[in-house]
N, C-alpha and C positions, 0 to 999 in steps of 0.2 A: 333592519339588517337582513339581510340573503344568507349570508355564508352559517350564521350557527344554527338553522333550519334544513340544510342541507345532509340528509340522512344516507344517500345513493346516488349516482347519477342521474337514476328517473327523475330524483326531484328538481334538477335542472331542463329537461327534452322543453320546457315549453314555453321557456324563456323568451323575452323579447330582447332585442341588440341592444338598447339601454338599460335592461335588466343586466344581461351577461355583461357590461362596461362597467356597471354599480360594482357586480357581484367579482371580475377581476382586481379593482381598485379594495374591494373590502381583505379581497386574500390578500393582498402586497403588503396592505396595513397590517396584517395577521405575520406577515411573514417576518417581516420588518424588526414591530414588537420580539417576537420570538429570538430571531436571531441575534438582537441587540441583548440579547440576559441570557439563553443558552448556546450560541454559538450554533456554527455550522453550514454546509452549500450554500450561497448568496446570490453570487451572478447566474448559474444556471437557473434555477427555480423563478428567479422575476423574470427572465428570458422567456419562459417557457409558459407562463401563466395561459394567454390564449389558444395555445396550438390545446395545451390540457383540455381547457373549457370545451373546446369545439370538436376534440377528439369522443369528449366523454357526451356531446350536446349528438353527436352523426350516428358512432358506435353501439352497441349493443353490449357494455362489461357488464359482469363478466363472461357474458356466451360470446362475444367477439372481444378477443384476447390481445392487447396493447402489453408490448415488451419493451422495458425502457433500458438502452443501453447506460452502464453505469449505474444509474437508477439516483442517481446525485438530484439527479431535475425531478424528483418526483413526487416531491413535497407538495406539490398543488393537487395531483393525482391523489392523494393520500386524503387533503382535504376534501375532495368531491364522492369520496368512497367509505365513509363512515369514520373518519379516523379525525376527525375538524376538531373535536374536544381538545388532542394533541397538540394543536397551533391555535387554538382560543386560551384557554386554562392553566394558566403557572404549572400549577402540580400536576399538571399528566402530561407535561413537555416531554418527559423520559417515555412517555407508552407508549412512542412511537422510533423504530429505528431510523437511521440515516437514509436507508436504501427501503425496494421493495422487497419483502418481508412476507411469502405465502401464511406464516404462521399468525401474522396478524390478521391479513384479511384473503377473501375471495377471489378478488381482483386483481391478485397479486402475484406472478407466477414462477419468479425465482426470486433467489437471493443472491443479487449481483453488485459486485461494486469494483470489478475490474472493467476496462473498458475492452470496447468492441466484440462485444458477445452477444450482440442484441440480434443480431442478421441472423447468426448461426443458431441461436437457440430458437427464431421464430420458424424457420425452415424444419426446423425437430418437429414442433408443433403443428405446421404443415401439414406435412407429411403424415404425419399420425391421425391428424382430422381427414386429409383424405382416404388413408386407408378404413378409416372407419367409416366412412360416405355421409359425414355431415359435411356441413357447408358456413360455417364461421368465417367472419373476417381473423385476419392474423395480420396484425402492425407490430410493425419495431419500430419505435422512436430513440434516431441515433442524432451525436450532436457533441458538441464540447470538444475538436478533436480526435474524437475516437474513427470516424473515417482513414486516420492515417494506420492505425493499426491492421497486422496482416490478415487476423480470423476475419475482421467486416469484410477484406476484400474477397478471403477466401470465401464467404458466406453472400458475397453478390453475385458471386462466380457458379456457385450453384442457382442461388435464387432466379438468375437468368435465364434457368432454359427448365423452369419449372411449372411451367404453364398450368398455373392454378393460381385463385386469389393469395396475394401475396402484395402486404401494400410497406413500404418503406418511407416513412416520416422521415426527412433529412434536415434536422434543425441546424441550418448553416449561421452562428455570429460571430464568422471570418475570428475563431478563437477556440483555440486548447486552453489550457489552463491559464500557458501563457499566450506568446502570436502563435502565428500557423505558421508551419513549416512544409517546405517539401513543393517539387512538381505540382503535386495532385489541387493543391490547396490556389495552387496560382491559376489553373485551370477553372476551378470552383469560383476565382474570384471574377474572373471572364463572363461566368455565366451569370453572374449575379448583373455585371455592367450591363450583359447585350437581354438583359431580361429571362434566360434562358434559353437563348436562340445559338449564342456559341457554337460553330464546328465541333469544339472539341466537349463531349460530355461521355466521363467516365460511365454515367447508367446504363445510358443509351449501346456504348457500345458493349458493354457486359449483357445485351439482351435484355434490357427493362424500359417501360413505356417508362414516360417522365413526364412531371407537370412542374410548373413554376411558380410560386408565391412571393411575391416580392417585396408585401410587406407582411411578415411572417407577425407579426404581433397586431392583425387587424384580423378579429375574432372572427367575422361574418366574412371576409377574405377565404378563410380557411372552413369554413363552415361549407364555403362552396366548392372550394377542391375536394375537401374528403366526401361529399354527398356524390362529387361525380367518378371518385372512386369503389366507391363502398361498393362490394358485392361483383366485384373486379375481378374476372375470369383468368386475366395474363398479371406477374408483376410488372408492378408500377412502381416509380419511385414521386413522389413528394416534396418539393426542395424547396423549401421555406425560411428566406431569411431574417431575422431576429436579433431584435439588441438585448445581448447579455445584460444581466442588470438591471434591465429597463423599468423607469419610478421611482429610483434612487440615487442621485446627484454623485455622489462618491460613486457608489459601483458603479454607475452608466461611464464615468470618465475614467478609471484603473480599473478595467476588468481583471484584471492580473490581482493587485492585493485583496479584490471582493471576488472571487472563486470561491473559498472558504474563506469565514472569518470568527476570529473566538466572540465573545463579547465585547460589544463595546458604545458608546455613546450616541446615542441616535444622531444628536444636532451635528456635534463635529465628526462621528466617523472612528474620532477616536478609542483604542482600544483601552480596555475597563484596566487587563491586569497586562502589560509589557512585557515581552520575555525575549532575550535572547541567549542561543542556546551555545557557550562556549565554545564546546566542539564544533559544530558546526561553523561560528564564525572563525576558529583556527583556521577549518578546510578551506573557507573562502580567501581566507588570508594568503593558505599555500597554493592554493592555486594560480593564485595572480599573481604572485613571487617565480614562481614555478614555471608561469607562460613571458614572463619578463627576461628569466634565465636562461630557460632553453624554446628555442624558433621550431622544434622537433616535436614540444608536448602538446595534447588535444583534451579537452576536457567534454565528453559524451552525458548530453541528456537526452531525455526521453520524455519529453515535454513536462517533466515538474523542475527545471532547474536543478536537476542533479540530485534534489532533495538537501542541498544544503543551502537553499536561499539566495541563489545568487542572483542578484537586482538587474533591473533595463540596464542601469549603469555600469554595474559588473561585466556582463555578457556583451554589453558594448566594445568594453577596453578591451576584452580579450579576443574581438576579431574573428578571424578564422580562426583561429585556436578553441572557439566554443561551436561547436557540432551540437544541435538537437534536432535529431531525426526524428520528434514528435513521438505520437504514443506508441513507441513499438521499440518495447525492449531487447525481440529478440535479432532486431537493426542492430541496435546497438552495442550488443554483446560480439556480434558477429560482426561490425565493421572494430570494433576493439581488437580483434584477434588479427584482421587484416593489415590495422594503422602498427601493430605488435611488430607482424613478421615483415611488415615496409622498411620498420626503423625508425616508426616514430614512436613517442613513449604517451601511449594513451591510459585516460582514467575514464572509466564510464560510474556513473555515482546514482541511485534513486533510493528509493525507500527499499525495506527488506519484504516488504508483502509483493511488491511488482515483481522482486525477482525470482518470485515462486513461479512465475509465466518464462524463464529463462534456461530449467533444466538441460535442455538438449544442446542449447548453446554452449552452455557452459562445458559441458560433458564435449562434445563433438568438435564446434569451431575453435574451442580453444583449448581444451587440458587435452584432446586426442592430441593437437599438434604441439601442445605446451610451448605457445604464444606467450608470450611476458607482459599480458597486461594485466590493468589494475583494475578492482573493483571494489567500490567503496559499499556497504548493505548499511542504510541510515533505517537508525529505528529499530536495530530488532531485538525486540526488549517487549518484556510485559509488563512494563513503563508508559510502554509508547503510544499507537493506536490502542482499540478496545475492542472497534465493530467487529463482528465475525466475517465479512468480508476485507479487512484488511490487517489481520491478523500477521505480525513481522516474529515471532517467535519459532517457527518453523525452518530457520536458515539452516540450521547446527545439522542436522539428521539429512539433508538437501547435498550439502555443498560439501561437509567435513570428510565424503567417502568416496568425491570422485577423485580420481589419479590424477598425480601432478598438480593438483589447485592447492596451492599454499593459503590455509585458511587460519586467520590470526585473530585472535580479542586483547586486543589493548587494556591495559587497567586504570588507566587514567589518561591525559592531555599528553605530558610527557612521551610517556610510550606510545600513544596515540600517534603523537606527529614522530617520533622517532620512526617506527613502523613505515608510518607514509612516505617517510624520504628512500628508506630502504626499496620499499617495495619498488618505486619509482625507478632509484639508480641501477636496478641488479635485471641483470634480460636472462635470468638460469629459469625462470616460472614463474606464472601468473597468477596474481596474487589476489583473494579477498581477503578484505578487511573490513571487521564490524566497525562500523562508528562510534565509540560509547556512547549511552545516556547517562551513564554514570561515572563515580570508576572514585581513586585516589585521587586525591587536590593536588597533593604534594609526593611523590614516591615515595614509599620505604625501602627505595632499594636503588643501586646501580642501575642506571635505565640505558641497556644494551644501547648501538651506532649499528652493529652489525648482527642480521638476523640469518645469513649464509648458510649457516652452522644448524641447518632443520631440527624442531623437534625437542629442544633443550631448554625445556624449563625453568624457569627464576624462583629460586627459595628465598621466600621474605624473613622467615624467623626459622631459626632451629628447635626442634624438639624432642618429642619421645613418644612412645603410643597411642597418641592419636597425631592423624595428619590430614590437615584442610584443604582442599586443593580447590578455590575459588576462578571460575573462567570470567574473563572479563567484566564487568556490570556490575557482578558478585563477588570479586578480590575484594574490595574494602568489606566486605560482609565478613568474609571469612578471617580477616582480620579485628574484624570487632568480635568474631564469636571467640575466636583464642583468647584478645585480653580479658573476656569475660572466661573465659576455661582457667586464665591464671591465676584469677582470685579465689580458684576453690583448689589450686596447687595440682593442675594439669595443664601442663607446659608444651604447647602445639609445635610444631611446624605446620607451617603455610607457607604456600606452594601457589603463585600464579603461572600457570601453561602456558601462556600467550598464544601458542600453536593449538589449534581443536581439529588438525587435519594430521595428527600422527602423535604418537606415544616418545616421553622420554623413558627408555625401558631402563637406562642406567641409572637414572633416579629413582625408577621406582622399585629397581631390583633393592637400590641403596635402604629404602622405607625398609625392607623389611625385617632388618638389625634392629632397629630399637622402638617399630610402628606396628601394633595391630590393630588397628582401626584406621580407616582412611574415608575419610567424607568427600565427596564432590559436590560441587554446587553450578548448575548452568542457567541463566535466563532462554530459558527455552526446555521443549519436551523431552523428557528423560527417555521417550523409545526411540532407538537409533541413534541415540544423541553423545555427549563428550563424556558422560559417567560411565555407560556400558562399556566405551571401551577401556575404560580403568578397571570396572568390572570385572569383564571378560579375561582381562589376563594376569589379573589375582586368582581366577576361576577355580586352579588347579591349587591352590596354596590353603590347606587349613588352618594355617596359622592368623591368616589377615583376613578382617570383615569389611568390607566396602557398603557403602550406604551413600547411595545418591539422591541429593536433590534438586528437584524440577518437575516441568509440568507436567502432567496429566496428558494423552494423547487425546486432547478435544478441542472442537471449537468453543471454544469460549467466547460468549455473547455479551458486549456491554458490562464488562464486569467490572468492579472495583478494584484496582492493582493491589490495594493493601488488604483485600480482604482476601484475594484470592493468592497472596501469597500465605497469610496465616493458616489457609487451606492447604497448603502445601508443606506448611513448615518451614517456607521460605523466608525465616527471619533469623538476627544472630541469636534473641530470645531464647526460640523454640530449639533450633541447633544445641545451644546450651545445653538443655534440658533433655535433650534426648541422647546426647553424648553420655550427660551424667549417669544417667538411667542404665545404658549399655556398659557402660565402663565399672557400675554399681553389681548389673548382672552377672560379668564376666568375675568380678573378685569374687561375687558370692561362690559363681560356680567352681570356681580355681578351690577356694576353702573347702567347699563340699567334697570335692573330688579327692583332695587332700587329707 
């Protein structure tokens, strides 16, 4: 074996082409293994196996410095860099993250895993080594899609008239997550036909020499392009095309469901544990119902399928009515506010960590003009993702303070789709909506038709001195922490908000008759978030103690959702217990003072 020998990239410079052929075939097996018992990136990393080898067999890491965009593909990199233990060895599968990770190694130089940042952070890097008058190579290796997004184009836009080494690896496998979308991508596929001779080449005319690879997973192919770039005075760009997937029969044929994959069965493919995710399959439900009702509605992604799953066959039936402008959300945001004020009724849907890259959109092309579209945030829960780079628990303190954006947390399915039809039918504001991860099975309560009436809160149970007030995810929590409050004869109110973008101030003037204590509970970080402003304007009242919980203002890395909530006291347990405590303190002091 090659691969568990391999301590750095030197110990590959001296390889022969049936060595580096052994030594890629050994990592696929490594990779394989792995990802069939831990999960996780599949088609980019077997894609990308040679361009790696032959990056790390030319270059100099880490004194000539390889940026990978996403950093999804970079599990091979990882391997060639002292990190191989990680993809040999069961138990150290976790000691390595998703992405590149400076904290684990040298060779590593951000911590990225949004896409198309790869151009604009190598030009930093640039830049910097020129000022300081060394002379390092600086590669970005981009791919998966991420060319459609705006910072890469913005970052070619510079790179082009930056006349210094500057080399751009373009891992073209005619594939985002899902197809490719867009102009730009059917031009790219031009060039791949005429071998790179095309009229039309985006590099080229952005001011960047350009080379062509044509079969990008032909190790000594690429061994010869980057040797006659290396040490490249003007940029260049790279354009190497690559079968996602490539050495494994499943992924080579569905790039789409081997992008990521959880565990699953080496022979068939099949996955180990099945899931699908209620809510999510509702949205797919109403959406197809939805494009069947009205010839007006569009449904917006951003090349992950909206992030509720929607199949070849889904996106099929609905035609024009399904728009993915590929990886660039803030297309999307920004043609939602247009399709708004035309008079069609559009949904743009992705995960809640992508739409961290959307602020100004949001803010600007639509709540400045309060456009009536809809937007769905899937995920944003400390449920959901784990990595530090795609952290979804951040929406609440984002989204809940721009004007006009009607920002709602469902408590269950029910309300959930109640919610969705609403926001859909009404053109007075544009509306976010968390997706649950969790929520009520069943309601405990009247689940509203009509949400018109801004800011008016749902009381699930009547009570008395203390009052729960559970936002989305954490409703049913705050309901199990009461029924456990009334076994010790402390009889709650609870309170689901559904609104996290405005105060009911009439209910909460109402708490103050028979509540001195008021708990909040958010999935997501308690600074700037839905508790402070409960907080904030009890502020002036001595009489009521508010006590919020939620996260901690951090990135939080690979963590354990159950453990990091007992860290928080984000359970009905610990809520229990700490109500008691407080409510133990307050009689004492009332006695004492008495």
């Amino acid at each position: 074996m090659y691969l568990e020998k391999i301590t750095s990239p030197a110990d590959i410079k001296g390889y022969t082409a049936e060595q580096r052929r052994a030594l890629a075939q050994e990592m696929r097996e490594a990779l394989l293994k792995r990802a069939s018992i831990h999960g996780g990136h599949f088609g980019p990393d077997f894609g990308a196996v040679e361009a790696i080898i032959a990056l790390h067999t030319v270059f100099d890491s880490p004194t000539d410095k390889i940026v990978y965009d996403v950093s999804h593909q970079s599990y091979p990199h990882k391997m060639l860099t002292g990190r191989v233990e990680a993809y040999l060895v069961e138990k150290e599968y976790n000691e390595v993250s998703g992405y590149t990770n400076p904290e684990e190694s040298p060779h590593d130089f951000f911590n990225v895993g949004h896409t198309s940042t790869s151009i604009s952070l190598a030009t930093g890097l640039a830049k910097a080594r020129d000022l300081a008058g060394r002379h390092e190579n600086i590669i970005a290796f981009i791919g998966d899609g991420s060319m459609s997004g705006g910072e890469a184009l913005e970052g070619l836009n510079v790179a082009g008239e930056m006349q210094t080494n500057f080399i751009i690896v373009f891992n073209d496998n005619d594939q985002s997550i899902a197809e490719n979308h867009g102009g730009m991508y059917k031009e790219f596929r031009r060039l791949r036909e005429t071998n790179g001779m095309a009229e039309n080449n985006l590099f080229r005319a952005m001011g960047l020499d350009y080379r062509y690879v044509a079969d990008g997973n032909d190790c000594e192919a690429l061994i010869d392009a980057f040797r006659a770039v290396k040490d490249s005075q003007t940029p260049v760009v790279v354009h190497i095309h690559t079968q996602k997937g490539k050495g494994y029969k499943f992924a080579e044929e569905d790039h789409e469901t081997w992008h990521y994959r959880m565990p699953f069965d080496i022979e068939t493919g099949a996955l180990k544990q099945p899931y699908t995710d209620p809510f999510l399959a509702a949205t797919v439900d109403f959406v197809k119902a939805e494009a069947q009702r009205n010839p007006n509605f569009v449904f917006l992604a951003a090349g992950t399928m909206g992030g509720i799953g929607l199949t070849p066959a889904d996106r099929a039936a609905l035609g024009t009515q399904y728009v993915d402008v590929g990886i660039a959300e803030e297309q999307a945001v920004a043609m939602a506010s247009g399709l708004a004020r035309g008079g069609a009724r559009p949904i743009f849907g992705t995960y809640s960590t992508f739409f961290q890259r959307v602020y100004d959109q949001m803010a600007q092309d639509v709540a400045v003009n309060n456009n009536p579209a809809v937007f769905l945030t899937v995920g944003a829960s400390m449920y959901y993702m784990n990595d530090v780079t795609h952290l979804g628990f951040f929406d609440i303190p984002l989204f809940a303070n721009i004007p006009n954006l009607v920002f709602l947390a469902p408590a269950g399915i029910e309300e959930y789709l109640a919610v969705l039809r609403w926001a859909l039918a009404q053109t007075a504001h544009p509306v976010m909506i968390r997706v649950p991860v969790m929520g009520y099975e069943t309601s405990p309560y009247p689940v509203r038709t009509d949400y018109s009436a801004l800011n008016r809160y749902q009381v699930v149970t009547e009570g008395a001195e203390v009052a729960i007030i559970g936002t989305g995810n954490f409703a049913q929590m705050a309901s199990d922490a009461a029924a456990e409050l009334a076994k010790d004869g402390v009889h709650t109110t609870v309170i689901n908000p559904i609104f996290l973008s405005g105060l009911d101030t009439e209910l909460l003037d109402r708490l103050k008759a028979k509540h001195r204590l008021i708990l909040t509970l958010e999935d997501g970080t308690l600074e700037g978030g839905f508790g402070q402003k409960i907080a904030a304007y009890y502020g002036m009242d001595e009489h009521i103690r508010v006590r919020c919980y939620g996260l901690s203002k951090e990135f939080h890395d690979r963590y354990n959702p159950e453990e990091l909530a007992r860290e928080h006291h984000l359970t009905a347990e610990q809520i229990v217990a700490d109500t008691l405590r407080t409510l133990k303190k307050k009689m004492s002091a009332a006695q004492t003072n008495h």
